[in-house]
C-alpha positions as a printed Julia matrix, in Angstrom:
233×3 Matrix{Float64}:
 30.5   67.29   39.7
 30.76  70.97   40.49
 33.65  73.35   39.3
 35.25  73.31   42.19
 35.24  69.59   42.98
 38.74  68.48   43.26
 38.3   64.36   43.0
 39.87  62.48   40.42
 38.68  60.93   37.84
 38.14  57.13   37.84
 41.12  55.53   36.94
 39.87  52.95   34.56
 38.23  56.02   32.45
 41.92  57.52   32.07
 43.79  53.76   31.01
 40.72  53.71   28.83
 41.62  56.96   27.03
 44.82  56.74   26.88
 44.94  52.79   25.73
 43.19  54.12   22.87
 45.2   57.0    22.05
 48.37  55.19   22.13
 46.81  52.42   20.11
 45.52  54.6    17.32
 47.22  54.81   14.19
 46.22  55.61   10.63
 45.5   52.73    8.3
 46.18  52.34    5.09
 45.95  48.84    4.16
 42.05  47.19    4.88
 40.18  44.12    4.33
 37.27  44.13    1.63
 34.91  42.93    4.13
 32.21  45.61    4.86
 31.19  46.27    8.39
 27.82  46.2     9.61
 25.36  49.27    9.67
 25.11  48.85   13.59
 28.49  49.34   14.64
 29.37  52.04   12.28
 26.3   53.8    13.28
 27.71  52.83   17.11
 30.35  54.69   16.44
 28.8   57.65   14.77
 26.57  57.58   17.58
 29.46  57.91   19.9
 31.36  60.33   18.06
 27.84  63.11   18.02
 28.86  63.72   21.6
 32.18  66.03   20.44
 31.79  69.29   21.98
 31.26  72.5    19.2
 31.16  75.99   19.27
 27.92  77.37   20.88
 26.97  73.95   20.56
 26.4   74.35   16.95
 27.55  70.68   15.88
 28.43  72.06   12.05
 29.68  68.41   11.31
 27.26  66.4     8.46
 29.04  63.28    7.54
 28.6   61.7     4.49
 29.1   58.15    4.29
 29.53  55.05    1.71
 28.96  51.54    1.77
 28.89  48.87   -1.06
 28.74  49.85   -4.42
 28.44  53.31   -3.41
 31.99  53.09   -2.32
 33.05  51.56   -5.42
 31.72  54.74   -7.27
 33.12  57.15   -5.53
 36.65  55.32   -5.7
 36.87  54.59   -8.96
 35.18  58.05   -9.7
 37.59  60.07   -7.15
 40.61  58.13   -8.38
 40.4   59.31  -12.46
 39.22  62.86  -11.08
 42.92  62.63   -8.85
 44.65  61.73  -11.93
 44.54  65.04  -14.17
 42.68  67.63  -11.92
 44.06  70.58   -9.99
 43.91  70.88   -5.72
 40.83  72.79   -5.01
 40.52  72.53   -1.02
 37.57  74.91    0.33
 40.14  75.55    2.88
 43.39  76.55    1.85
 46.61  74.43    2.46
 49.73  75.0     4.07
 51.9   77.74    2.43
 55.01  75.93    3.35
 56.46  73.07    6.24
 59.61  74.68    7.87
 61.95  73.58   10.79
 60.54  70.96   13.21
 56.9   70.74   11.56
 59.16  69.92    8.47
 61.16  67.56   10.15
 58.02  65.73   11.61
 56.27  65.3     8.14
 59.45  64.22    6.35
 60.08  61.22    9.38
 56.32  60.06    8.87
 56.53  59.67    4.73
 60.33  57.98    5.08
 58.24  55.44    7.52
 55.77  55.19    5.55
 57.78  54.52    2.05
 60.2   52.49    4.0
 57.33  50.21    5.32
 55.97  49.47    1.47
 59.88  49.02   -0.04
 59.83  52.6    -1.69
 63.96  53.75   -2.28
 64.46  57.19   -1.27
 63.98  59.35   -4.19
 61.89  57.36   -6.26
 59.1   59.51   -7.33
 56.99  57.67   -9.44
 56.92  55.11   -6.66
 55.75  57.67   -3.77
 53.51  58.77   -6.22
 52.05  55.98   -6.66
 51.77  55.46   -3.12
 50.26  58.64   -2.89
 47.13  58.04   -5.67
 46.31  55.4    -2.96
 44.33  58.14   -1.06
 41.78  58.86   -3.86
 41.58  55.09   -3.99
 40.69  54.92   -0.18
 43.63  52.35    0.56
 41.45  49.51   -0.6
 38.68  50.75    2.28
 35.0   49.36    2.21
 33.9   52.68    3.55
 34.39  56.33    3.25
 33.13  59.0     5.88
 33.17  62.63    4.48
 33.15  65.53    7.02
 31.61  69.48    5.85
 30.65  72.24    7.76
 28.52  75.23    7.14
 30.01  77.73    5.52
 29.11  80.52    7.28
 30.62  79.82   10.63
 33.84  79.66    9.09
 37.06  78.5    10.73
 35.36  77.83   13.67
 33.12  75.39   11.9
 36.21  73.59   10.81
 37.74  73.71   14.27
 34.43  72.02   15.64
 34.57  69.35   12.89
 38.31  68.33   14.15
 37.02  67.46   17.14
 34.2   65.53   15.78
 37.02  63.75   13.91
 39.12  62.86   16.63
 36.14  61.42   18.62
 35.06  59.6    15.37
 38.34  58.23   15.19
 38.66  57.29   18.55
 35.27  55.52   18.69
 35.78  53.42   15.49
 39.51  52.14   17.22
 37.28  51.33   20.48
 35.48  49.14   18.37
 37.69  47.3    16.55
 38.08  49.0    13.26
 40.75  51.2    11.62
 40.81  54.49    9.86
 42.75  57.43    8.51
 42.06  60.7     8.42
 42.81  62.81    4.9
 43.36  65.83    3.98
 43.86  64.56    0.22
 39.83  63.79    0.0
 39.06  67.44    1.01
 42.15  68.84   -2.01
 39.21  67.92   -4.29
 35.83  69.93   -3.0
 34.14  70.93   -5.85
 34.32  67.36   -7.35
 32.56  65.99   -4.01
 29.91  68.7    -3.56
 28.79  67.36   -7.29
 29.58  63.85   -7.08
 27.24  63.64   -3.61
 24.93  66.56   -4.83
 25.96  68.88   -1.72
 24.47  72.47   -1.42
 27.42  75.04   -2.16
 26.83  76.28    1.56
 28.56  72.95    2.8
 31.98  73.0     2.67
 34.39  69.67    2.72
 36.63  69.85    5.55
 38.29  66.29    5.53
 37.25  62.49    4.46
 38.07  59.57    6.42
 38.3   56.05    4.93
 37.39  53.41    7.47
 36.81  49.64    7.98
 38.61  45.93    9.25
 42.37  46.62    9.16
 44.68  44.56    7.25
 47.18  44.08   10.31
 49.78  42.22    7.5
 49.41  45.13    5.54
 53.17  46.68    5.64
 51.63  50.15    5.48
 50.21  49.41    8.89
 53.67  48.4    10.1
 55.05  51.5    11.91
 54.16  54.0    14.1
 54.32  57.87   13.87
 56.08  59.66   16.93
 54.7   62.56   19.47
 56.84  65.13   20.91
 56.94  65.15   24.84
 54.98  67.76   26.69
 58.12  69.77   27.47
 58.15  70.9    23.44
 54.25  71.51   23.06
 53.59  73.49   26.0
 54.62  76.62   27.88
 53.82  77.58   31.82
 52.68  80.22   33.23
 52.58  80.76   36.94
């Protein structure tokens, strides 16, 4: 299809898409079982097509099964417990005004969904620690990127995420994306025996969802287009 061919797309392709990003959400709450090799190889398979900068595809991914899983858990989970953040790339300074808003509705959802009161903070974090013990996940994916192509690297590694994320909902698994895994960088790049020059973007820990789970009971909002976008004619 050239440039400046005008015809839509097909129709099923778009449902498609969007069935999936509407059904997406981010799990925390899994069955042990593990899943096969094939399909999480399917969907690693599907997710190498993300477009990258220059077509650099920055993205190695790291990933456990078995009692490789249990190691890094139970390894990542005492590290968690007494050590400092040390992200390779920095966090937010500060949340402010709607972006503040937006993370405050998704952790009262969450806590609400698991029985947490408002204001109990050895509860949330408790709830919290759950991330370094990959909410009971039979796998873990862990994203880095060279560090020499620098922000872009980790730009082109989001989008590798999103279609990694994407792919494993198409086939019938569920996931969540974190931040936390990546507060801890230093720890990984020894733990896996990573070259300095890799740096940890984000982890994702994946497998069969626990749909009774009541951390998988609610659903995160979006803005509508009118408060994302500007136009410009």
């Amino acid at each position: 299809m050239s440039t400046t061919d005008t015809r839509a797309p097909a129709t099923g392709d778009t449902e498609s898409l969007a069935r999936l990003l509407d059904g997406r959400w981010s799990c925390r709450g899994f069955r042990p079982s593990p899943v096969p090799r094939e399909r999480i190889t399917r969907v690693l398979d599907i997710a190498r097509q993300a477009p990258s900068w220059c077509n650099t595809q920055p993205w190695h991914v790291l990933i456990t099964e078995g009692e490789g899983t249990e190691r890094f858990r139970a390894a990542l989970s005492a590290h968690a417990a007494t050590a400092e953040l040390t992200p390779d790339f920095p966090f937010p300074e500060s949340y402010s005004g709607e972006y503040l808003r937006r993370r405050r509705e998704c952790g009262f959802q969450l806590y609400d969904s698991v029985g947490i009161a408002k204001g109990d903070r050895e509860a949330s974090a408790l709830q919290a620690a759950k991330n370094f013990e990959l909410f009971g996940a039979p796998h873990a994916a862990i994203i880095t990127t060279e560090a020499e192509l620098g922000v872009y690297g980790a730009v082109d590694c989001g989008v590798y995420l999103e279609t990694f994320l994407l792919a494993a909902q198409s086939l019938g698994l569920g996931a969540i994306p974190q931040a936390a895994l990546g507060a801890y960088a230093p720890f990984i790049r020894e733990f896996f025996g990573l070259p300095e020059n890799r740096l940890v973007v984000c982890g994702v820990s994946f497998g069969w969802p626990d749909r009774d789970h009541p951390a998988n009971g609610f659903r995160t909002t979006r803005v509508g287009v009118e408060e994302t976008v500007t136009w410009v004619g």
